[in-house]
MARBA-118563 format. One record per residue (C-alpha): x negated, z negated, y. Coordinates in steps of 0.5 Angstrom, whole numbers, plus 500, padded with zeros to 3 digits. Layout:
REM MARBA-118563
XZY ...
This chain:
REM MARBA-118563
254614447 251611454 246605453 247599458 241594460 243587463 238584467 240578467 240577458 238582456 241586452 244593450 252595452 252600448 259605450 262611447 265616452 272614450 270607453 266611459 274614460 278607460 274604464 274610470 282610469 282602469 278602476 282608480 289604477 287597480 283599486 285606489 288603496 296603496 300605503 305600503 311605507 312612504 309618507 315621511 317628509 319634513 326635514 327643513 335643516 335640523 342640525 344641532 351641535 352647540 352642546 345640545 343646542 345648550 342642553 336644550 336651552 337649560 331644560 327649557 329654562 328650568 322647565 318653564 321659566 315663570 316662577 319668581 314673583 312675591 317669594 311668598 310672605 303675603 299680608 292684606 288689610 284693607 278697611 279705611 274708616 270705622 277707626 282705622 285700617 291700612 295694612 300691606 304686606 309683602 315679605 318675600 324671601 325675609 324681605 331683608 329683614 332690617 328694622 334696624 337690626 335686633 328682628 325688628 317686625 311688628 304687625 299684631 292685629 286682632 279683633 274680635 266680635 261678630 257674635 260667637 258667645 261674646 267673642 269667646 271673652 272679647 278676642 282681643 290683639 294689639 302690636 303696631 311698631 312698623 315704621 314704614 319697610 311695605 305699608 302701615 296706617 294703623 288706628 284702631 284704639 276702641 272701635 267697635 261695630 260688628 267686630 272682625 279684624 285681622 293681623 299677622 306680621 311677624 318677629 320677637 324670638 329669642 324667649 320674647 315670643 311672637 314669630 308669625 311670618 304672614 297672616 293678612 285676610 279678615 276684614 270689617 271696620 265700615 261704619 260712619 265718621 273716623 277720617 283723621 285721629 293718631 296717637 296710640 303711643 306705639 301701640 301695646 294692647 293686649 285681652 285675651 284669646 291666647 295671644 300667639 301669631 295665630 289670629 282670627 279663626 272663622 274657621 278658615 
């Protein structure tokens, strides 16, 4: 039994646990908030017609298949030894080209001095006949320390001028020993910094 005192008169509420009980189930009756619309429940079976079944399936293929890998040109350099470099490149929608075919591709590497006052007069490039369809050894024909190298890989157009399809990163030559030695017969040297293909820019 649970004994009450009113403040107000003074008097004793005496209530037994069956009132404590009635009372509680009366408060949660008439006071518990009510939602005036049902909560919806799931529908475990969701028909679709095989149209739409379809139509579901070609927006997700076309929304968010991945997107196709390598259709973008891409060259890299990568550094071997003070005399020489090793390209990789990466055609991708031109990847058809032939190298036996009239668009022959050609990689054109430059170089050019660390130092911008001499680099203004040394920026320099030479051409490299492919003869492999994604790889490259190329030798450098006068090594120099402190020079950046890049390349761009491209075709001869109509008026014999160099079409860029892809420019690589630039990179440093390591210093020490050369590994091995090549003949520079297919190389076609050039001086000067008008060269087209659009070569190293320290800018970028």
């Amino acid at each position: 039994m649970m004994t009450f005192l009113h403040s107000e008169y003074n008097f004793n509420v005496n209530l037994s646990a069956k009132d404590m009980l009635e009372i509680s189930q009366e408060i949660s009756r008439d006071f518990t908030p009510c939602f005036s619309n049902p909560v919806p429940e799931l529908d475990g079976k969701i028909r679709l017609s095989p149209r739409e079944l379809l139509d579901i399936g070609e927006e997700i293929g076309r929304d968010f298949a991945p997107k196709p890998f390598g259709n973008v040109p891409e060259l890299m350099l990568l550094p071997v030894d003070p005399g020489h470099l090793y390209a990789y490149w990466n055609l991708g929608k031109d990847r058809d080209i032939s190298m036996a075919d009239n668009e022959q591709i050609t990689l054109r590497i430059y170089s050019q001095s660390d130092d911008e006052e001499a680099a203004a007069e040394t920026a320099s490039w030479f051409d490299v006949a492919i003869d492999n369809p994604m790889t490259q050894q190329v030798s450098l024909p006068c090594p120099v320390d402190e020079t950046a190298y890049s390349a761009a890989i491209g075709k001869w157009g109509a008026d014999d001028g160099f079409i860029a399809i892809a420019h690589s990163n630039i990179i440093h030559a390591p210093l020490g020993r050369t590994a091995w030695y090549q003949d520079y017969q297919d190389f076609s040297y050039c001086q000067g910094k008008n060269a087209s293909g659009l070569g190293i820019n320290k800018q970028a």
